[in-house]
C-alpha positions as CSV (number, residue, x, y, z in Angstrom):
1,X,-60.7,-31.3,30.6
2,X,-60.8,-34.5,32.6
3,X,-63.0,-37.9,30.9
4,X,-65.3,-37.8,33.9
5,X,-65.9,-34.1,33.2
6,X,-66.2,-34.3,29.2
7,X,-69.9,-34.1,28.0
8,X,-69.1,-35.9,24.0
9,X,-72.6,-38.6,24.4
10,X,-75.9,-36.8,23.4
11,X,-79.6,-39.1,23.5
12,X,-82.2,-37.1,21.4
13,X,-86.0,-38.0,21.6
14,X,-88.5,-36.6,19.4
15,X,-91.1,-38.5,17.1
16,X,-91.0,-35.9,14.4
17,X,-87.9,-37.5,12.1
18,X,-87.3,-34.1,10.6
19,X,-86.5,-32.7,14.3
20,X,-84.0,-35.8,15.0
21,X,-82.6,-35.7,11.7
22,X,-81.3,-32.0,12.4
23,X,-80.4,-31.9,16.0
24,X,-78.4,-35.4,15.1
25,X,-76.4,-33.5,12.0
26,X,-75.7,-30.6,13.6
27,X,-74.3,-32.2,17.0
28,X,-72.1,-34.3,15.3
29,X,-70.7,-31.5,13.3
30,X,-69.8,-30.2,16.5
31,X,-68.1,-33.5,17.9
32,X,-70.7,-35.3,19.8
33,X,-71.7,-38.6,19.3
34,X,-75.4,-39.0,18.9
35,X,-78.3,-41.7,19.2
36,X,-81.8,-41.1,18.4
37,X,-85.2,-42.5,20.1
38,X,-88.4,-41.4,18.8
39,X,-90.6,-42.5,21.7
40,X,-90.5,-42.3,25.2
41,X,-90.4,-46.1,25.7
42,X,-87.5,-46.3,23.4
43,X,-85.8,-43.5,25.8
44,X,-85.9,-45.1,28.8
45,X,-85.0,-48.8,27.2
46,X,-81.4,-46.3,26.1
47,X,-81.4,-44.8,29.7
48,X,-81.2,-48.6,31.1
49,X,-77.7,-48.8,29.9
50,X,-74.9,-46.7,30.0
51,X,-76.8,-43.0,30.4
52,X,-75.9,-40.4,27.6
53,X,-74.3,-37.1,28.9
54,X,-76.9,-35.2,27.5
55,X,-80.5,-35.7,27.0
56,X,-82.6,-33.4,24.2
57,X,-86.4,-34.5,25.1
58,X,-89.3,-33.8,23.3
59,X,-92.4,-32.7,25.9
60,X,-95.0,-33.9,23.5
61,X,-94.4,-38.2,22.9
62,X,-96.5,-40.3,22.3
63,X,-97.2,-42.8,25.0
64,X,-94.9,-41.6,27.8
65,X,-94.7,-37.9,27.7
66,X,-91.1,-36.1,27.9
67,X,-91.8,-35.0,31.2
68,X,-91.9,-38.5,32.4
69,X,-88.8,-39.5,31.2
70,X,-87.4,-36.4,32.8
71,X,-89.0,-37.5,35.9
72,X,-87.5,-41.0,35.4
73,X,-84.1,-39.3,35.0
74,X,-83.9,-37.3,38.0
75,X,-85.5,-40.9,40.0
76,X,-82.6,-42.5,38.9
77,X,-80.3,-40.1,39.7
78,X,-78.2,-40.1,36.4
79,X,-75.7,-37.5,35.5
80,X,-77.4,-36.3,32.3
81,X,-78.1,-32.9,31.5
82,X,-81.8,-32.9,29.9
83,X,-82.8,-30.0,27.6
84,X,-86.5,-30.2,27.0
85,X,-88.1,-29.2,23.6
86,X,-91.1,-27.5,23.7
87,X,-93.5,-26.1,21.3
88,X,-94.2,-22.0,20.6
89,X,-96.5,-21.1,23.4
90,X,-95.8,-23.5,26.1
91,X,-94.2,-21.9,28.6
92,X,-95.7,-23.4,31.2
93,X,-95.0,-26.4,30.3
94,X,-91.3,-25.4,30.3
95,X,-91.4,-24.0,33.9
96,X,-93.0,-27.6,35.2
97,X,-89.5,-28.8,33.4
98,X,-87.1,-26.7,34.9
99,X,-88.9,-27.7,38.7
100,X,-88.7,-31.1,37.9
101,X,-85.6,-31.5,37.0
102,X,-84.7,-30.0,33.5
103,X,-81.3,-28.1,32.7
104,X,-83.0,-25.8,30.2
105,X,-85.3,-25.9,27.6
106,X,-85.8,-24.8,23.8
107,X,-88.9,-23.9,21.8
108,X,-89.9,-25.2,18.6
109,X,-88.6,-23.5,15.9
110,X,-85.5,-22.7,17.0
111,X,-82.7,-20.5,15.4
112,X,-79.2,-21.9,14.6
113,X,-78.2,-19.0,17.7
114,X,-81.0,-20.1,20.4
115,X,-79.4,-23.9,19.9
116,X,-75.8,-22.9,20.6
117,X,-76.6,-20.8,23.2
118,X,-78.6,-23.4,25.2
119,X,-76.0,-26.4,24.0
120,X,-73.2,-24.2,25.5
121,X,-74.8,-23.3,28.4
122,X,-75.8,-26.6,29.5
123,X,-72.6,-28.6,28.6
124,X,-71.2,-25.7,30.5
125,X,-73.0,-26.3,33.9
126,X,-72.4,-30.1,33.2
127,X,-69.1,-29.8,33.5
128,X,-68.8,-27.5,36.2
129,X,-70.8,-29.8,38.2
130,X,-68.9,-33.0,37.5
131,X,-65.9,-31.3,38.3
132,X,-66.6,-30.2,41.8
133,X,-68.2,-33.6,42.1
134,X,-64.7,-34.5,41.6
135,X,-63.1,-32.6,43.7
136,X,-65.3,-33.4,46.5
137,X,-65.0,-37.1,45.7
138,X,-61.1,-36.4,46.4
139,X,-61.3,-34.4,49.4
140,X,-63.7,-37.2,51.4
141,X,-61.3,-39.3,50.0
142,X,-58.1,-37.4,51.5
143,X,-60.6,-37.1,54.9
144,X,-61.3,-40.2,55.2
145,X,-56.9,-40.8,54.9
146,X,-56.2,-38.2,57.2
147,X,-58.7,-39.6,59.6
148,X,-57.0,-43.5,59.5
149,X,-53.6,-42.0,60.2
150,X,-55.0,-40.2,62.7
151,X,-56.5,-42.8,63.9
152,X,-53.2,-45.1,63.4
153,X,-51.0,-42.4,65.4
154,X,-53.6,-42.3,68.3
155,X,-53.0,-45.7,69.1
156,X,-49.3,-45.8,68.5
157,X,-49.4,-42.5,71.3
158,X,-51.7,-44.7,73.5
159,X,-49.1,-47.9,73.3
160,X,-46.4,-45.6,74.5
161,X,-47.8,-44.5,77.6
162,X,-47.5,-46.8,80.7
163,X,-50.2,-49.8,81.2
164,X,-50.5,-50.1,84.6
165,X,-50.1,-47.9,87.7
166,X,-46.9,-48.4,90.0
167,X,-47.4,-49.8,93.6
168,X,-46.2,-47.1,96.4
169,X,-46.7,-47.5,99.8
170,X,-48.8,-44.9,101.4
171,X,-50.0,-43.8,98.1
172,X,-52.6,-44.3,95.6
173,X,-51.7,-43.9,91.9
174,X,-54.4,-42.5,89.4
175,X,-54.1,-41.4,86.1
176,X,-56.5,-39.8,83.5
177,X,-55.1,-38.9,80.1
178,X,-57.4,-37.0,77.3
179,X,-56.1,-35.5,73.9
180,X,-57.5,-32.6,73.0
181,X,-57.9,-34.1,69.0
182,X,-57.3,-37.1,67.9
183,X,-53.6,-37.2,68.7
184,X,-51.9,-35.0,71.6
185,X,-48.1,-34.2,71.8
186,X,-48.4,-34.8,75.7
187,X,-46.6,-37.6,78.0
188,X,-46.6,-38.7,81.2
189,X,-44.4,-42.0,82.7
190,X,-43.8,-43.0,85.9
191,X,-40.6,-45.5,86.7
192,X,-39.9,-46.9,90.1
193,X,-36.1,-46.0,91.1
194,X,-36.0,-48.1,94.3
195,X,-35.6,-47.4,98.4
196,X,-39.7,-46.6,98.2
197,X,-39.4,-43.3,95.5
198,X,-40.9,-43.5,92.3
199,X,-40.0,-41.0,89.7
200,X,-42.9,-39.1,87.8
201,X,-42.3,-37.4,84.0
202,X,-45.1,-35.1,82.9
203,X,-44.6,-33.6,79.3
204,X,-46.3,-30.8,77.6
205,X,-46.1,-30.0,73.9
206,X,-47.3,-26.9,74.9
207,X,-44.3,-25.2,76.8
């Protein structure tokens, strides 16, 4: 697993110390490293500096609610994964997080099963998604090559074809020259061999 697709920094917010106490023990028996806010203020002061991976958020704080910290997330555009933590009844409330913004979302209390699954689950899709943000990254990245050597080859075909059109008397000269991409394995020159003639070479990569 790549560092830019690893999920090991987990934020959790919640002002009941019991609730942080747990989450806190049981994710860093499983690896991750762990800070605790117990406001939402004291959330968004963390969120100011290097984002956590993953973001447990209580709905119900006092002062700013969950859900606007969620909505402060998802304004910022941080790649967190937030999993909301609801209270026994509240499903709506869980549905208004999951369209605003939320990964998933566990209710209050919670078995040691209904944790790992949404954990898993969500450090999953994390993952996922950073890696094909990866990969994308990579191929604009070999596009935007591709397109400069394209670019570079196009003019070195230009510089090879003739500047200027030969004077013939009798005749006008005219030329028009269009690749079909970027760069075109056709040629054309013209060279004056003397006593009035004028020899013309037309090549085409095609046959």
């Amino acid at each position: 697993m790549s560092e830019t697709a690893a999920v090991s920094r987990v934020l959790v917010v919640d002002d009941s110390l019991v609730i942080r106490l747990l989450l806190c023990r049981v994710l860093e028996a499983r690896g991750y490293r762990v800070e605790s806010a117990e406001s939402g203020e004291a959330a968004l002061q963390r969120l100011a500096g290097r984002p956590p991976d993953l973001l447990f958020l209580d709905v119900a704080l006092p002062g700013i609610s969950g859900l606007d910290v969620l909505r402060a997330v998802r304004a910022r555009g941080l790649d967190t994964a937030v999993i909301l933590i609801t209270a026994s009844g509240s499903e709506a409330v869980a549905v208004e997080a999951l369209r605003g913004g939320a990964d998933d979302y566990l209710r209050k209390p919670f078995s040691n099963e209904e944790f790992a699954a949404v954990l898993e689950r969500t450090v999953r899709r994390l993952e996922l998604s950073r890696r094909n943000a990866a990969l994308q990254r990579e191929l604009d990245e070999k596009r935007r090559q591709l397109e400069q050597e394209l670019a570079r080859a196009a003019e070195v075909q230009a510089g090879l074809l003739p500047r200027a059109a030969p004077t013939l008397p009798g005749w006008e000269l005219a030329v028009r020259f269009y690749p079909a991409r970027e760069v075109s394995g056709d040629f054309y020159d013209w060279q004056e061999v003397g006593h009035g003639s004028l020899a013309l070479t037309v090549g085409d990569v095609m046959g």
